[in-house]
Residue, then its C-alpha position, 0 to 999 in steps of 0.5 A: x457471589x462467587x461467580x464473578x470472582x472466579x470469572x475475573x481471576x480467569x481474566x486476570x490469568x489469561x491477561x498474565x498469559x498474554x502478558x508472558x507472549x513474545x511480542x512481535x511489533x509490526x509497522x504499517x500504514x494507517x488504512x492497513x490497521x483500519x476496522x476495514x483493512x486486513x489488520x484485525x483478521x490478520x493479526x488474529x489468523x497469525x497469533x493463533x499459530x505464533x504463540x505470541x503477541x501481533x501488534x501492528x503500529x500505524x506509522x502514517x501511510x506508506x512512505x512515511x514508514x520509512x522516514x519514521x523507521x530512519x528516524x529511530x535507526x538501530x533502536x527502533x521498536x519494529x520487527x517488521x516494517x509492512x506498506x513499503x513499495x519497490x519504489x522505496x526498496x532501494x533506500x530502505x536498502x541502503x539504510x542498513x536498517x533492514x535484513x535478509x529474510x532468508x525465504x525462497x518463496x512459493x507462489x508468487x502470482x505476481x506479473x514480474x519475476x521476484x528476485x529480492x532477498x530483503x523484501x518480500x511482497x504481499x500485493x500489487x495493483x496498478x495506480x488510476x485515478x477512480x471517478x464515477x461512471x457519469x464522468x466523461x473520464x479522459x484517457x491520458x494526462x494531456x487529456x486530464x490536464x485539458x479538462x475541468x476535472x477536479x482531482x485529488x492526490x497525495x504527496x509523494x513525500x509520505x505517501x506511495x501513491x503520491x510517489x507512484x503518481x510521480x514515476x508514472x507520470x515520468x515513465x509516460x512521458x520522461x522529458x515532457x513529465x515538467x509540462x504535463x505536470x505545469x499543466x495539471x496544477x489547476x485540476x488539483x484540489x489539494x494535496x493529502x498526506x495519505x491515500x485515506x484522506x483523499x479517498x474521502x474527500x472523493x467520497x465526500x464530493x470534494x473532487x471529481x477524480x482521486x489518485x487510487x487503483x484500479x482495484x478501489x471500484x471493487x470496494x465499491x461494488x462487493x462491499x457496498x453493492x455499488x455500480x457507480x465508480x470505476x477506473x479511467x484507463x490511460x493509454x500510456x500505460x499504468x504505473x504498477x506497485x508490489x507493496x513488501x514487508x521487510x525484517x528489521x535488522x536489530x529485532x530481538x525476535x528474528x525466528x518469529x518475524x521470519x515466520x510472520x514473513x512466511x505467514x504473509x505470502x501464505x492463503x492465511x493471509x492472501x485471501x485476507x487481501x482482495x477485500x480488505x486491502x483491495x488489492x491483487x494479493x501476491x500469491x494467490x492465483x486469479x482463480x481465487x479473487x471474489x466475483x467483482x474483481x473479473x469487472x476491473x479494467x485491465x490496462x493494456x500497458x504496464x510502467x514499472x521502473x525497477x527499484x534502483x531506477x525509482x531511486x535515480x528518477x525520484x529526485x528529478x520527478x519530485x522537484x519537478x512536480x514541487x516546481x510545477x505546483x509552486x507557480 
């Protein structure tokens, strides 16, 4: 009879141990934290060197995290905030909320150069619409838009995607961004909060095309051994997105979320991402990505508006877009 005693004394003091670990709260974006998604071999990998306690919130997806750590100001909870892209860095910036990271990072594969001093990458991919291979996919927007496809998209008010699927459409076609999207209006299904939401309703049969990346098949194929979706390849081009994590100003445990910072664009955490985020990891040479990855087309042409370019062409594109779908 006393071994269960002494077992649950055991539990009780590794529970007070635990209890006794600094804290480093960490928000993210939903998929992040999934069963599926890096959060649990990441958080795992990063408390076995840290001495502490990892807790990733999910805050929605991507743009919402930003509006929710705005909301709170100066007394937020986060130590991090990890799922903004370059297209939200200028604002994160000018919130006053974020700091400097203080790390010259080693390693970067990424296509770009990076020279930012407040945020730090730990993905990239280019955005497509992801569709099955018995699909005549159209190679452009005119295209799309001429078509009977059935599409699904996120909104670009709390999601990146949403927003990437904004500036693509306006680096592809600048002026004429207001026609194609008018043109559009009648492909799309709906418009979800989040990229989970429309990938399932893809998934679930509900439209023929859904807004993702061109690294989505990969899922498909490594993890269910399935040939039957891809990414159509547009001939504008395709809009790129780094996805970066970012310290809180006013964190009480700045020396751990530096080195979590640290940590992210380490191997520890890199070659967590191509199968769990299923993106291209930002410091991790393409010699190392999983078979699967070498069969993903790669577009001819990259789109990137740099972060204060995405701030200025934000505006414009969003209130053409609600213009667009409001008719």
């Amino acid at each position: 009879m006393k071994t269960p005693m002494i077992a649950s004394g055991l539990i009780l003091a590794a529970g007070a141990a635990l209890a006794d670990d600094p804290v480093l709260t960490v928000y993210t974006y939903d998929s992040f934290v999934s069963d599926w998604g890096p959060g649990p071999a990441i958080e795992a990998a990063f408390e076995e060197t840290c001495g502490c306690d990892l807790q990733f919130v999910a805050a929605g997806d991507g743009a919402a995290l930003l509006s929710r750590v705005r909301l709170e100001g100066p007394t937020t909870e986060a130590d991090i905030v990890l799922g903004l892209d370059t297209n939200l860095t200028a604002a994160a910036r000018e919130s006053g909320l974020f700091a400097a990271h203080g790390i010259a990072p080693q390693g970067l594969t990424l296509p770009i150069e990076w020279t930012d001093s407040d945020f730090l990458p730990f993905d990239w991919g280019y955005f497509a619409f992801v569709h099955g291979t018995d699909l005549d996919a159209p190679d452009n927007f005119p295209e799309l838009a001429a078509s009977d496809a059935r599409i699904v998209i996120q909104d670009p008010r709390s999601s990146t995607p949403g927003l990437g699927l904004l500036l693509w459409v306006k680096a592809a076609h600048g002026d004429a961004a207001e026609g194609i999207w008018s043109d559009l209006a009648d492909n799309i299904v709906t418009v979800t909060p989040g990229w989970s939401e429309a990938y399932g309703l893809y998934l679930e049969g509900e439209a023929d095309m859904v807004l993702s990346y061109t690294t989505s098949p990969a899922y498909h194929l490594i993890a269910e051994e399935d040939t039957s979706h891809t990414a159509a390849a547009f001939d504008e081009g395709h809009y790129m997105q780094v996805e970066v994590a970012g310290m809180i100003q006013g964190t009480d445990q700045p020396e751990l979320a530096q080195a979590f910072l640290e940590f992210m664009i380490s191997p520890a955490f890199q070659s967590v991402i191509p199968t769990t985020n299923w993106m291209y990891p930002a410091a991790l040479s393409a010699t190392d990505l999983p078979d699967g990855f070498d069969t993903l087309i790669a577009p001819e042409k990259a789109l990137l508006y740099d972060d204060e370019e995405a701030a200025a062409a934000r505006d414009e594109a969003l209130a053409e877009w609600l213009s667009a779908l409001s008719q």
